[in-house]
Each structure stands twice: as structure tokens, then as C-alpha cells.
N, C-alpha and C positions, 0 to 999 in steps of 0.2 A: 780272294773269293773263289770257292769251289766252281765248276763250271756245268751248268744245268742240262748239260748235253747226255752226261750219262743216263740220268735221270727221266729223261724226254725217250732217249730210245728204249730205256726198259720198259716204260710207261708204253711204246708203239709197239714192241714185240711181246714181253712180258707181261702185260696188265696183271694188278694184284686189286683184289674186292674187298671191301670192308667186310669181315666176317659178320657185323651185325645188321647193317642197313644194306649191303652188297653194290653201295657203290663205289664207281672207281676211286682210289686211291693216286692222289697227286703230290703225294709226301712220301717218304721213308722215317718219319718222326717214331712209329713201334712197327711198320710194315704189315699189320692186319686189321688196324682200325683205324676210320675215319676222325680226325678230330671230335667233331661233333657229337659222333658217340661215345669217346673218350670221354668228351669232358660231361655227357649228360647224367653220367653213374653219379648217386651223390653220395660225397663227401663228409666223415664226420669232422661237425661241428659243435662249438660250445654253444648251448648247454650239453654236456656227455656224462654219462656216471661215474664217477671217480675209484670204482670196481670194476663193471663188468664192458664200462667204453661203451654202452649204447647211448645215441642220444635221447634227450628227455621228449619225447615229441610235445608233448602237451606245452613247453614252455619255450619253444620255437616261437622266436618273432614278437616275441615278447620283452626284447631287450636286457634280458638274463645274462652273464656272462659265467659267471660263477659254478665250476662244477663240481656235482655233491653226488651222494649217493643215491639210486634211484630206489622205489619202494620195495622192490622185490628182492633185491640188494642187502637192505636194509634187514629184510625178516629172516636173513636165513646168516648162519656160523659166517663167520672170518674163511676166505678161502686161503690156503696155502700163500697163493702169493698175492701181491700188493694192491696193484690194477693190471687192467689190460686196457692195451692203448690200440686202436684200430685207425687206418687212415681211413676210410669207405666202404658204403655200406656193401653185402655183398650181393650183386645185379650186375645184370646189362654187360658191358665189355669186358668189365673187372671182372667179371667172372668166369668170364669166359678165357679171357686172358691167364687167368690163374691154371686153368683146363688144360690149357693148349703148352704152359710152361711145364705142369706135373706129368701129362698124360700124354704129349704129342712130343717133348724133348723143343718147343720154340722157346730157348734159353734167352734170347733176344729181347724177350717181352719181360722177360727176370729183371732187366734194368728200367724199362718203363714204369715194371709195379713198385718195383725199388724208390725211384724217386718222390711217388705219393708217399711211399713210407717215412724220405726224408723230409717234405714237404711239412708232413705231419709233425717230424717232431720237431722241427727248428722251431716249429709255432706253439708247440703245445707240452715240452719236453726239456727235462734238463740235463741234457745231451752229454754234459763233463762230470755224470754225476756217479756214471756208471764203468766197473772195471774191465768187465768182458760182454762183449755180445754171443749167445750160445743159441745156435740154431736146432730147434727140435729137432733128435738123429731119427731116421732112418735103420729098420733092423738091417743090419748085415747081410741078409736072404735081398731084400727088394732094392739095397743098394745098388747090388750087383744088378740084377736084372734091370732095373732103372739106369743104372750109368750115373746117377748125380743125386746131390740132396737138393730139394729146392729151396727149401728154406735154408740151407748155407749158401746160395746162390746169394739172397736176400743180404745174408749178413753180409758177406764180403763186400758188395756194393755201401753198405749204408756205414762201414766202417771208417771213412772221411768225417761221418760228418758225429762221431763219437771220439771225440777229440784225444779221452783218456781210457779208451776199451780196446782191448784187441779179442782177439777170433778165436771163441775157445770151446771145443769138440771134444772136453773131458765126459760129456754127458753121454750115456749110450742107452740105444734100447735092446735086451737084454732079452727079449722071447718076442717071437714073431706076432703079430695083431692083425686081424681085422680090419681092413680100410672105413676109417668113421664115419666116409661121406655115404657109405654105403647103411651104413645101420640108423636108422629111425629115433628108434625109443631110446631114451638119455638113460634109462639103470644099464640096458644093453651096451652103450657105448663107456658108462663108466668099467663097467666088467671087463671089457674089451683090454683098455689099457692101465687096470690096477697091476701095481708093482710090475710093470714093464719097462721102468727104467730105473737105468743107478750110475753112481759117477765114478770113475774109474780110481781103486783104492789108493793110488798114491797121489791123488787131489785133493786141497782141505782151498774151501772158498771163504778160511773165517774171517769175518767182519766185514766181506765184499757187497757191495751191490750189483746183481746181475739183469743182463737184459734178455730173455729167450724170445727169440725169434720164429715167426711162424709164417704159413702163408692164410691163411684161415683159422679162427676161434669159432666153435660152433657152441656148443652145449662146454665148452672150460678144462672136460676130461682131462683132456692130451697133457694139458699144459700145467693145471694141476698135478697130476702124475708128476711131471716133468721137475715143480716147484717141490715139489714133497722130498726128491731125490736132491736137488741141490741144497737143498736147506738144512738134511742131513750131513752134507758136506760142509756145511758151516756157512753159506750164505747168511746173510743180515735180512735182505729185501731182495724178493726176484718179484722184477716185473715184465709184463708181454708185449712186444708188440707186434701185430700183424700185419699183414694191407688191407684185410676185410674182416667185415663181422655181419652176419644175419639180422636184420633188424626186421619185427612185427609188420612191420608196412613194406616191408617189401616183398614183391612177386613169389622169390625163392626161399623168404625167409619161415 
């Protein structure tokens, strides 16, 4: 059993603050959030839409299990790829969390969102189903200056619990973009990342199932894009999954 001594004295010299509620912190469990508001973000649940991963709010609590496609789902093309799977919605710590891993380099927190991701799909996910996990890349420009992808960050943790995938970075993006959290309007962000990716010519994915990896799904762009280029390369089924997704009722959504 570890011994609580180190623990106690960072706690008396060091104090660390819940970035959301701002108080002390008496864990090292993600080292910037308080349980409590970890666990208050909420989580999707079934009912969820069998596309685009939001839940169905209206049929909440309602003893529904069964997940379908939602209306708005329903009215518009087949997208590129399958579903997209999200573990929670995107608010509160999770989002911030997410912030603090892209924009602040707190890699640390990369495994705390990691495990809701895995959480999510042991429960909701046919984990041996798929050949490679492919993390949305990063243009080469903000590689560098960033130092890491986060969403390979993502992969490489959740690669345990994908029994028959490994880790594969054939996908690349191919002309510098716009960062999407920054653009509003959804034609602007589809503009942003059309044919900005492609897989690298000595890759054929035929007959595979793939999983791409993200840290946020907002408006679909990115990962359409993303789906359009592997499916070229012979993919079968590419499906998403991320740690968050935007939902109507929520604050930021």
C-alpha cells in the first residue's frame, strides 16, 4: 500500500484547485479536477442515435434501451462513415479538460478522458470488431509547433481495450485548416476541411473496419473528411469515436 505521506505534504506546500469549483484538491485521481465535478459532466447514454451519437432527449427515462436514428439523422444523405460514438456530452470539466490537454500540453488528463472513452465502449461497442484505431492527424505545420497529436494520445491509451486493432497513422492532413472550434457557421467549417486529408499511397484498408479517433465531434466535418479519405483507400465501415459531443441542452452546445 502506497504511503499517503507524499501526498499530505504536497497537499501542505503545494495545494492544487479544482479548475472548476476551485476547491482543494485531496486526490491526484486527474490532478485538476475535483471528483465531484468530474463525475457531474453528463455522460452519453442509451437512448443515443445510431449516427450522429447524440442522445434522444425526449425519450430519457422513459425505459427505452434501444438505439435508432434520431429525426434529423434520418432527413438528411447517409454520411461517409457509419456512426459516431461519443462517451459525454461536451461541458463542465470535460471540457475543459479537453482544453487544457490540446492548448495547455496537460497530457495527464489525456488518460483520464481516455478511460471515459473506454468506459464507453466496453458498454456500448464491439471492441474486436475493428482492425486499426486511426487518430484524426494533425497538419505537419501545428504538429510541430504543438509537440503531439491529441487525438493519438487518445488512441494509444484505448488500444488495450481493442483487442484486434493496432495504431495506424497512414491517414494524413495534407493542407493546413483553420482550427474548427474557432469557426461558427457549419458551411464555413465544412469549407475549412474539404479534401484536407488523404491516406498515404502505399495503404489499401480493403475490406477493414476502422475506428478514427477524435477528441471532439462538433458539426461531423473533420471526421467526414477524414471517412471520405479512408474509404477511398478501401475501408468497408469507418466509424468515430470521441470523448465528447455538443448536445442542445447543453450550456456550450
Amino acid at each position: 500500500m502506497a504511503s499517503p505521506w507524499p501526498l499530505l505534504l504536497k497537499n501542505l506546500f503545494l495545494p492544487v484547485f479544482c479548475r472548476e469549483c476551485g476547491r482543494r484538491l485531496l486526490t491526484e485521481e486527474n490532478g485538476h479536477f475535483c471528483p465531484t465535478c468530474w463525475e457531474l459532466c453528463p455522460r452519453i447514454v442509451r437512448p443515443f442515435c445510431s449516427v450522429c451519437g447524440r442522445p434522444h432527449q425526449e425519450r430519457a427515462g422513459f425505459g427505452e434501451t434501444r438505439n435508432f436514428p434520431c429525426e434529423k439523422c434520418r432527413s438528411l444523405p447517409a454520411p461517409p462513415y457509419r456512426r459516431i460514438y461519443a462517451a459525454a456530452h461536451f461541458g463542465g470539466a470535460i471540457a475543459e479538460a479537453i482544453k487544457l490537454v490540446k492548448f495547455h500540453d496537460k497530457h495527464r488528463l489525456a488518460t483520464s478522458l481516455a478511460v471515459e472513452m473506454a468506459e464507453f465502449a466496453q458498454r456500448e461497442i464491439d471492441c474486436a470488431a475493428y482492425h486499426a484505431l486511426v487518430p484524426v492527424p494533425l497538419h505537419k505545420v501545428r504538429l510541430r509547433e504543438r509537440g503531439f497529436n491529441q487525438a493519438r494520445l487518445l488512441a494509444e491509451a484505448l488500444l488495450p481495450v481493442f483487442s484486434n486493432a493496432r495504431l495506424d497513422e497512414s491517414l494524413q492532413r495534407i493542407r493546413p485548416t483553420r482550427v474548427q472550434s474557432r469557426l461558427k457557421d457549419a458551411k464555413e467549417r465544412a469549407s475549412n476541411v474539404a479534401g484536407a486529408f488523404a491516406v498515404n499511397r502505399d495503404v489499401a484498408y480493403d475490406g477493414q473496419t476502422l475506428l478514427l479517433i477524435d477528441d471532439v465531434v462538433t458539426t461531423g466535418g473533420t471526421v467526414a473528411e477524414c471517412a471520405i479519405a479512408l474509404r477511398r483507400a478501401g475501408a468497408i465501415h469507418v466509424d468515430v469515436l470521441a470523448v465528447a459531443i455538443p448536445v442542445e441542452t447543453d450550456p456550450l452546445a
